[in-house]
N, C-alpha and C positions, 0 to 999 in steps of 0.2 A: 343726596346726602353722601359725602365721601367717608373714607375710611378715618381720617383724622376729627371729621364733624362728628361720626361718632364717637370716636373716644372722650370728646369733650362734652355730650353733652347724654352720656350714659346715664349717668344720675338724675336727668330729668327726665328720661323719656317717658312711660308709663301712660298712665292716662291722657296728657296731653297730646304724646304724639299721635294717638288711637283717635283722639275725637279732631286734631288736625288735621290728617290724615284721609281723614271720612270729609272734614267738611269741605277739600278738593277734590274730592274723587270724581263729579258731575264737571266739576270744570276741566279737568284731566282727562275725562273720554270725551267731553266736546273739543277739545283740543288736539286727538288727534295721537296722544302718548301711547296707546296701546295699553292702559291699565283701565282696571275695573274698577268698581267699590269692593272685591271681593280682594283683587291684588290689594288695596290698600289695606283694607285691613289685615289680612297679612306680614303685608310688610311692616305693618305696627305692629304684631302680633311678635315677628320675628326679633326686629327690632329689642323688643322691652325684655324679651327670653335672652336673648344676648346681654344685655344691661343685666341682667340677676343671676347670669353665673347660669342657668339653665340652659346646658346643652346640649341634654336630649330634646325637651321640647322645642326648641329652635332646630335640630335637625328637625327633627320632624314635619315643622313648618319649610321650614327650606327644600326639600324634597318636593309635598307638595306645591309651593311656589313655583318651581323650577321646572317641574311638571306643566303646570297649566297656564304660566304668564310668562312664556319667554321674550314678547313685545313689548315689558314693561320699560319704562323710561328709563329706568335706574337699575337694570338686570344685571351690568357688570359690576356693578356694589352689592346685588344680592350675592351673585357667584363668588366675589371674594370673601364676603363674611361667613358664605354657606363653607367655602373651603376651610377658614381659621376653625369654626365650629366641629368639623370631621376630624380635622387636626385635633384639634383640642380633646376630640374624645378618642384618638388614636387609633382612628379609620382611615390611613394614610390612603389605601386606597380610592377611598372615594371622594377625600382631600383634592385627590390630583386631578380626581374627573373634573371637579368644579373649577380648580384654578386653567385644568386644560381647554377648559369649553370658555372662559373669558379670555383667552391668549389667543383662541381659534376665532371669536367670533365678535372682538373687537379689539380691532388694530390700531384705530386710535385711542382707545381708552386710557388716562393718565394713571387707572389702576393697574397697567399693564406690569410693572416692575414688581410691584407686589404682589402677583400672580406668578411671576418666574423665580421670586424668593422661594415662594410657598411650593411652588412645584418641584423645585433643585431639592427642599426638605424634603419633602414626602417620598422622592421617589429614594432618597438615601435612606431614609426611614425602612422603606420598603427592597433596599439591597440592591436597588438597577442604579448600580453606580456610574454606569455612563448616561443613562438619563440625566441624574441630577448634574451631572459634568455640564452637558447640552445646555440646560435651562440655565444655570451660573455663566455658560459664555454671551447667552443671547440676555441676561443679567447687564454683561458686561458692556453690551453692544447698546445700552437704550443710554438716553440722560440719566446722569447720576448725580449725588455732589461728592464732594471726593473720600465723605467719610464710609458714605457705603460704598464707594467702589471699589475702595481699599476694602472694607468687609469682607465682601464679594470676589476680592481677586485672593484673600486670605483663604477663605473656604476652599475655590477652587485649588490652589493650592496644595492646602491639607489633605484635600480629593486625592488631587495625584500622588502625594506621596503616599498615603496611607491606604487605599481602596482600591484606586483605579489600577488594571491590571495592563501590563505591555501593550497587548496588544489592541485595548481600547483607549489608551493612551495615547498610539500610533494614527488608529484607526481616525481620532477625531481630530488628532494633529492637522492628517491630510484634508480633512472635511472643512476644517477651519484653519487656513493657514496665516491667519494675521491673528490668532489667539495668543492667549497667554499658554495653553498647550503647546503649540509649536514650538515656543521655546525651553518647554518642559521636555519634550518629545527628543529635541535637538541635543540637550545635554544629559538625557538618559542614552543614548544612543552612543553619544562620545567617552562615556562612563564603560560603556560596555565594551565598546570598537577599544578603548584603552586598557579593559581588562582581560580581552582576548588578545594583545599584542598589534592591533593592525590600528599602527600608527599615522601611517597615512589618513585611513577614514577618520579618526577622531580628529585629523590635523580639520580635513574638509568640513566638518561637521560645526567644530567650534568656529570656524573662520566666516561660516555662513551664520552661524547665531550671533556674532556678535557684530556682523554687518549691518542683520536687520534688527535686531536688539540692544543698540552700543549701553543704555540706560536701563540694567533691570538689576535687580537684585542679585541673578545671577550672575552677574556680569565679571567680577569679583574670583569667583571660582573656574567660572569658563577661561578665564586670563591665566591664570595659575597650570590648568589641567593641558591648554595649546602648550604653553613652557613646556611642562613635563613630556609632553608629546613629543616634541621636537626635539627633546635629549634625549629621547630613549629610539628615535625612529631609524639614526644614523650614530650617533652620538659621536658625532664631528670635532675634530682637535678644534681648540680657539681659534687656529691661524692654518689654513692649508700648507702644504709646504713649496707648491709652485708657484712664483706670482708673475705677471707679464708686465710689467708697470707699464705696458704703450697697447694694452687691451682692456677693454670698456664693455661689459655687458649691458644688454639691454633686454626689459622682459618684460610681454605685455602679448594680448591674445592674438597671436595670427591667423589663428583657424578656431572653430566655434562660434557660438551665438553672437558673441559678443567684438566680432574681428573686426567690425564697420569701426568700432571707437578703436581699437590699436591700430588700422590705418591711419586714422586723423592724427595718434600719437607718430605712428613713424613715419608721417609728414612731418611733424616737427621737428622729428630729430636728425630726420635726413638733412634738412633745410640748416640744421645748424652744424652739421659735420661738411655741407658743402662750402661754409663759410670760411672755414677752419684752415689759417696759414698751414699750408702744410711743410714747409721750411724748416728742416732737421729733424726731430724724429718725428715717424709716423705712426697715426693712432690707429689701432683695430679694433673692428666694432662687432661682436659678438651678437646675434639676434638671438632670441628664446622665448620660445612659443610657452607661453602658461595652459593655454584652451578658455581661459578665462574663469579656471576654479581655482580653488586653494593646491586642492593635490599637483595640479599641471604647473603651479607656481614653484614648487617644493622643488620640483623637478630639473626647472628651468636655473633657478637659482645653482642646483648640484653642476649641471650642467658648464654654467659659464666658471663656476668658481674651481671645479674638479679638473674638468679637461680643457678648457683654457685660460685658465690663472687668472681671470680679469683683476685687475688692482680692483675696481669698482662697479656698483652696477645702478640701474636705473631701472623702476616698476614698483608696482606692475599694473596699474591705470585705475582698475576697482577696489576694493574698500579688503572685501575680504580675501582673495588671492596676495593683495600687497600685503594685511597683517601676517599670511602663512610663508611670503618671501621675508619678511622681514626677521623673522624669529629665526626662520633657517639662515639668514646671510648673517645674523649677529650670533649665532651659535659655531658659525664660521670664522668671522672675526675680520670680514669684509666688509666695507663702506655698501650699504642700500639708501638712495636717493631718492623717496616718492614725489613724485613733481605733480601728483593729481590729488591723493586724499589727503585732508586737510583735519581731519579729525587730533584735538589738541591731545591726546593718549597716547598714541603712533608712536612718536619717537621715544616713550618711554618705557619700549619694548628693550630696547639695550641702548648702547654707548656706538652701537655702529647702526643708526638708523634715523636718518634725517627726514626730513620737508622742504622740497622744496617750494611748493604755494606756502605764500604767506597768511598763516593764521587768521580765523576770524576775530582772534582778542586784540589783532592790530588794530586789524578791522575796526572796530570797535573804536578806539584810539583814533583814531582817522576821522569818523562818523564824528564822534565828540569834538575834536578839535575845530572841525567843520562848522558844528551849530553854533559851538557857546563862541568860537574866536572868531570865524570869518563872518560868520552872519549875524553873529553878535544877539541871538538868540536869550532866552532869559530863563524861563520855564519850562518844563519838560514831564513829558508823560512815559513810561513805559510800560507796554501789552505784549506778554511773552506766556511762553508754556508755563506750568507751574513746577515741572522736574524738567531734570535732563540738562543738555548742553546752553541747549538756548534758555534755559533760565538763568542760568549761571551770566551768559555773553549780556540778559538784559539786566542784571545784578550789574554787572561788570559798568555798564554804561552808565547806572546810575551811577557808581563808585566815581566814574570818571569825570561825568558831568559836575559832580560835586568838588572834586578834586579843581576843576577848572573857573571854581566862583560862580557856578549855574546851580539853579534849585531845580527839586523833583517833585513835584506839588502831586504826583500820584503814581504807583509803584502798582500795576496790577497784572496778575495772574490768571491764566483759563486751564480747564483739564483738558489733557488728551483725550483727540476726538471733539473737539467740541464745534459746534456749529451756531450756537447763538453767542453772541458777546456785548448785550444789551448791558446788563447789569455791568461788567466793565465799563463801556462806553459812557452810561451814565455817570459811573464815577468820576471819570474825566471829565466829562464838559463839564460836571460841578467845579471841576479845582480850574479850567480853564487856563490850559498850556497854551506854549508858545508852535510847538512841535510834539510830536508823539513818535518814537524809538519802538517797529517792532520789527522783534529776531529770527521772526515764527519764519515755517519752511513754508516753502510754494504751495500747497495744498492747503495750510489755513491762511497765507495771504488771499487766496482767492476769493474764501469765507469774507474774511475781515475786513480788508479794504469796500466791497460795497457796503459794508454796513459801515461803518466812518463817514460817508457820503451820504448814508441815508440819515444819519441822526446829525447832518449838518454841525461836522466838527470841523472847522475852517482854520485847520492848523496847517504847518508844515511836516510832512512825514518822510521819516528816515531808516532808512533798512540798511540789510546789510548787501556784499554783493550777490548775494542767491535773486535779490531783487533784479537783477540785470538776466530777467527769461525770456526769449521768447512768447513762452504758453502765457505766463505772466501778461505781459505788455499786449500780447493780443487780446486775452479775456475781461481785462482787468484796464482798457485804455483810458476810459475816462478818469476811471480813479488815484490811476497814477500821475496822473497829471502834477507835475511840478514834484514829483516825490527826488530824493536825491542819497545817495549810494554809493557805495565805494567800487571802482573797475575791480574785478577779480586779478590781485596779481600777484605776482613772484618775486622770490628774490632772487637779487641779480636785475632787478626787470629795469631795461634802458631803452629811454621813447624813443632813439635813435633806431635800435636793432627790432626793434617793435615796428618801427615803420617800416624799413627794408622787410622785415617778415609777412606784413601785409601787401606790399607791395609782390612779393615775389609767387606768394597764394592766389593775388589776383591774375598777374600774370600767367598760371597755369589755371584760369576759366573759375574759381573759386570766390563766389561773391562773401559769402558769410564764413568770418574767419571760426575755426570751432575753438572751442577754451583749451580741447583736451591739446591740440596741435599747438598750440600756444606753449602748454606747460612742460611738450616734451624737447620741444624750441629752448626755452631759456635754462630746464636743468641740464639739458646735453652742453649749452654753451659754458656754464656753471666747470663742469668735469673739464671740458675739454681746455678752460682757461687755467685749471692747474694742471692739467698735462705742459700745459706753454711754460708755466713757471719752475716747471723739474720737480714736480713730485714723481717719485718711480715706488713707494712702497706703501704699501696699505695702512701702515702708522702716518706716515707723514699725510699722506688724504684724510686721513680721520681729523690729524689737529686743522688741516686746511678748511672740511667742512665745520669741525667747530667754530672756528670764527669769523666762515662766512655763512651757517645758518642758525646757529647759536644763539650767538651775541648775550651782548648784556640787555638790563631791562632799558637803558638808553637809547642803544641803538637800535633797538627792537618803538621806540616812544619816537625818535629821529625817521627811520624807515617809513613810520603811520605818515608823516607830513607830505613822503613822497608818491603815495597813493594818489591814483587819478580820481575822483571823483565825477559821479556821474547825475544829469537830472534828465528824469522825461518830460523832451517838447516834441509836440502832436502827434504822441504818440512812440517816437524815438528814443531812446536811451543815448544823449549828448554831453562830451566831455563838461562839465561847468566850466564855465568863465566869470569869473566875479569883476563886476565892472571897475573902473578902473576911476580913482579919484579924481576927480579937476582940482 
């Protein structure tokens, strides 16, 4: 009998459940449950005391029960009701023993969530405010539906602000670093690193929470407090006063964890400045180490723009070292070029801070154009996060599908973290697409695709190009089978220079070309093709990158058409070829 069987069916229980109860109780210890006739009655005993509002006598009972049948069949249903019953009579403590002893001693039990409710209360009840923190994160960590987990992520919340004290704030940040702490942890931290003047640290701080956080609530405030940061850390004229117009910085981690990816970068940029007519004036190419954090980006940025006037610069390869280059080069009033993060916010860090990979809402555009025009596709399904980017990007796709005279016979949504998508999958094969559109990142691709497979939904399935992984195509081969995608690309991006670029990679012993080498390939070609056309001042680059990464919403609908498209056969991720009419 679960926690909901009781609530529904409290007004009957009484005598019936007492003399039910009694007349399985022979079949119940011949079977092996570990109950008695003494447990059962009992547990009817306790049962009908709960039903009348009698809390002491049901303590009572529960005590004893707990006592002497811990083998009974149904002990983790005793232990939760024993717990609401303590509760109820404001004996938090021993509230917590009972919901602690069902958390400890049954791992699968579906009453598990209700036991880490009831524990987070009690122990707040009783003033160990980072217990009840603990028991709300490991709340957080089980299935939920999204109205408690929003509950749930409320509470903890309120915790931190209200109760929870620095240093156990910190403590259980580091203990759980994919909480909802960690990013309480990170913008209390930046709050303070900013009210003691050390603007650097709060630059590093906010630039890592909002790498691994880009969707949260705070996200908003984190954005706002980086700004403030970076005017107040140099507070840098709009425009330096030295410019080199035939000098090019570039910035990306040389040294650090992270140096193996700014190699594969300045392979590409090398490979494009060896391309580079050098016939009349010559270009100088400025290197700068970030280390791969925010602070070493700040630096690097200072660096090319201070002591060698770069007209422009290009970095810084990760997510969050490029947003802390970015604020600092648009606080400067210098052209920054990101040729690797692709996050659709970036550039509207300032008026001096471009992209150059092209957006996944091309993306998108591209995808669509694919199904409903080339393939001539009809119906469509989309499975996407329920917040965040990618629900927007599968928003987006239905918009466009719609837009293109295709139907979307089913629109569905999952929560973060989630690992079962039955109920989803169900819904679709009830509307029965043509295709199914999901945006989701590599870690629930992995989830999703074998279950699509296993509920035999015989569609065509369309991603975006995150779908173009390795890890992916290995774990995932049979499933992806026939799936089809967009090549990850650039602008500027020419199959011509595209081919010479893998050709010249192979050429130096290089089988698999990396993306990151790729994107620092075509932005360096991007700069170095308006150094050919005579820009020499940091104005005139600015409008040059307006309207070659800008554009209008046209050319940005034009650009989707010349994205390559990809489908996997046997396993390989291959350019599609759509066959050709007789």
């Amino acid at each position: 009998m679960t926690r909901r069987m009781r609530s529904q069916f409290a007004t009957a229980v009484g005598l019936v459940v007492m003399i039910s109860l009694s007349a399985c109780a022979g079949f119940m210890e011949q079977s092996g449950g570990g109950s008695s006739e003494r447990a059962v009655e009992l547990y009817g005993q306790f049962e009908q005391a709960r039903a009348a509002g009698d809390n002491e006598t049901a303590s009572s009972l529960a005590r004893e029960f707990v006592a002497r049948y811990p083998d009974f069949s149904q002990f983790d249903d005793v232990l939760l009701g024993a717990g609401d019953v303590e509760a109820a009579r404001s004996d938090f403590a021993q509230a917590a023993v009972y919901y602690e002893r069902l958390i400890a001693g049954f791992p699968s039990s579906p009453l598990r969530a209700d036991a880490y409710r009831g524990a987070a209360a009690a122990h707040l009840k009783l003033g160990d405010n980072r217990k009840s923190a603990e028991y709300l994160i490991a709340l957080l960590d089980t299935p939920l539906p999204q109205e408690a987990r929003e509950e749930a992520a409320e509470a903890l919340h309120r915790l931190v602000r209200s109760s929870l004290s620095a240093a156990d704030l910190f403590s259980l940040a580091a203990d759980h670093p994919e909480s909802i702490l960690a990013r309480e942890a990170s913008l209390s931290a930046a709050r303070t690193a900013y009210a003691n003047g050390d603007y650097d640290e709060c630059y590093k701080l906010l630039s890592e929470l909002l790498y691994r956080f880009p969707e949260t609530p705070d996200a908003f405030e984190a954005r706002r407090l980086l700004q403030l940061a970076g005017e107040r850390r140099q507070a840098p004229r709009t425009e330096s006063t030295r410019v080199d117009p035939d000098c090019i910085g570039v910035i990306f981690p040389v040294t650090g964890p992270a140096s193996r990816y700014g190699r594969f970068f300045e392979q590409g940029v090398d490979l494009a400045i060896s391309e580079f007519d050098t016939v009349g004036r010559r270009v100088k190419i400025i290197k700068a180490d970030s280390h791969g954090d925010a602070a070493g980006a700040v630096r690097a940025v200072r660096k090319v723009v201070v002591e060698s006037g770069a007209i422009a610069m290009l970095g810084a390869v990760f997510t969050f070292p490029t947003v802390a280059a970015a604020i600092e080069a648009n606080a400067w009033g210098v052209p920054l070029v990101s040729p690797v993060v692709s996050s659709n916010g970036l550039d509207e860090i300032g008026p001096w801070v471009y992209q150059a990979k092209v957006p996944f809402t091309v993306e998108v555009s591209a995808v669509a154009s694919l199904a409903a025009t080339r393939l001539g596709l009809e119906r469509f399904a989309v499975i996407a996060p329920v917040r965040g980017e990618r629900r927007k990007l599968g928003d987006a796709f239905a918009d466009e599908i719609r837009r293109l005279g295709g139907d979307v016979v089913s629109l569905q949504y999952y929560d973060e973290g989630a690992t079962d998508y039955r109920d989803q999958l169900d819904v679709i094969r009830e509307a029965a697409p043509d295709a199914i559109f999901a945006p989701g990142a590599v870690e629930e691709l992995l989830l999703l695709l074998p279950q699509i497979k296993f509920y035999d939904l015989q569609v065509q399935l369309l991603g975006l190009s995150n779908w173009d992984s390795d890890r992916l195509l290995r774990l995932s081969r049979a499933e992806l089978e026939g799936a089809m995608f967009p090549h990850e690309a650039y602008h500027g991006h020419d199959p011509q220079a595209y081919a010479r670029f893998k050709a010249a990679m192979t050429s130096e012993g290089i089988e698999d070309v990396n993306s990151i080498a790729v994107s620092g390939y075509f932005a360096m070609r991007l700069l170095l093709r308006a150094h050919t056309e005579g820009v020499t001042s940091r104005g005139d680059m600015q409008r040059f990158l307006d309207e070659a990464l800008r554009g209008s919403s046209e050319q940005r609908m034009q650009e989707s058409s010349t994205i390559p498209i990809l489908v996997v056969r046997d396993g390989r991720a291959v350019e599609f070829q759509p066959r050709r009419r007789r």
